[in-house]
N, C-alpha and C positions, 0 to 999 in steps of 0.2 A: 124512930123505930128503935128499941131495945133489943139488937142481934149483935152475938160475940163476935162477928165481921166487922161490925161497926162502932164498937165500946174502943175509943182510944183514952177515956180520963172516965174516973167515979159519973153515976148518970148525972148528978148536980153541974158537972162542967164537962162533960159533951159535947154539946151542943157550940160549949163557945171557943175550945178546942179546933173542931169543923170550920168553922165561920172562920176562923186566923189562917186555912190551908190555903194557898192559891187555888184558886181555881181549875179545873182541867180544860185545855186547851182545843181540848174535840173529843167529839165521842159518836159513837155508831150508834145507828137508829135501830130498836128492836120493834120490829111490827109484829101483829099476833100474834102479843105472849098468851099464854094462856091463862086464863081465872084463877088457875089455882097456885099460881105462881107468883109471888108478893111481892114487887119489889119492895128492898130495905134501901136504897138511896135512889133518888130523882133528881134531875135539873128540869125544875118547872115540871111540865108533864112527861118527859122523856125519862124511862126507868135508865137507870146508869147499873145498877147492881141487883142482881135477881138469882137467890140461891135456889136451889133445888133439890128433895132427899127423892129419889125413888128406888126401891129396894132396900138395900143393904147399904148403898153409894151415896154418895154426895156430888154433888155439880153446881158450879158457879158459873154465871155468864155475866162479863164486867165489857160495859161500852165504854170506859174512861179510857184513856191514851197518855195519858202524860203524869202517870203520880211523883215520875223521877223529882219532877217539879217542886217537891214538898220538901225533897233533899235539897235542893240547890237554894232553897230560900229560908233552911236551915230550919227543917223543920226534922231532921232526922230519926229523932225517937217516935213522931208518929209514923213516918213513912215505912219504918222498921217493924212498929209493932202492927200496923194492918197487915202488913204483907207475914209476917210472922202468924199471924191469927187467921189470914187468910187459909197459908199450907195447912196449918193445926184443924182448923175447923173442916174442911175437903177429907182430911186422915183420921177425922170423927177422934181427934185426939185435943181438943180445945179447953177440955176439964182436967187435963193427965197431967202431971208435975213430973212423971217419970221420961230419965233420957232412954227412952227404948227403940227413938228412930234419929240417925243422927247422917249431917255431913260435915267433912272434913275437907278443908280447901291444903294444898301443898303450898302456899303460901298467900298472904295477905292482902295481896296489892296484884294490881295486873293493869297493863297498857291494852289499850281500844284496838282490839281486833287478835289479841294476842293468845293464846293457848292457856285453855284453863280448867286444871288437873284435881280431881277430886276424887276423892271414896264418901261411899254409903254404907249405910250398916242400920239393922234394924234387929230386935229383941223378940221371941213370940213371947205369948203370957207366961209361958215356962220358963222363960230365960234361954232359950235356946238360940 
């Protein structure tokens, strides 16, 4: 399936991009999705990623558990860029090259369970 959730390389090498991830290690079962709702990733018959626009909004519902997985087996630019395409596409900002929503971490690095300090900030189309 061709969705900006799921383009992590040009469509030519996608697919072999995907096939190199480790696998997810468990995922939640979604029972009566509904027709109009497609998933764009499966394992076997089990939808794994199933986006949603209704209204004005965007909604994702993901049964995977474990993408950390993709970092630790040094897959880091892809695990960066879904998850990066993930927030973009939700904020219906997946086409936008402008920084007009941003965060800011107070520092780099941080220990497991440890306190962690950020600002947000975000642009209207006026710049305001």
């Amino acid at each position: 399936v061709d969705h900006p959730l799921v383009r992590l390389a040009p469509a030519s090498e996608n697919a072999a991009v995907w096939q190199k991830l480790p696998p997810l290690r468990g995922a939640n079962r979604f029972t009566d999705v509904k027709e109009r709702f497609r998933p764009i990733a499966s394992a076997g018959t089990t939808p794994l990623l199933i986006p949603a626009e209704y209204g004005g909004g965007r909604v994702l519902a993901m049964a995977g558990d474990s993408t950390w997985q993709w970092w630790m087996a040094g897959h880091q630019a892809e695990h960066r860029r879904f998850w990066r395409q993930t927030v973009l596409w939700l904020a219906r900002r997946e086409e936008n090259t402008q920084d007009d929503v941003w965060v800011r971490l107070a520092q780099r690095r941080h220990n497991p369970g440890g306190k962690v300090t950020f600002t947000v900030g975000a642009k209207s189309p006026t710049g305001d």
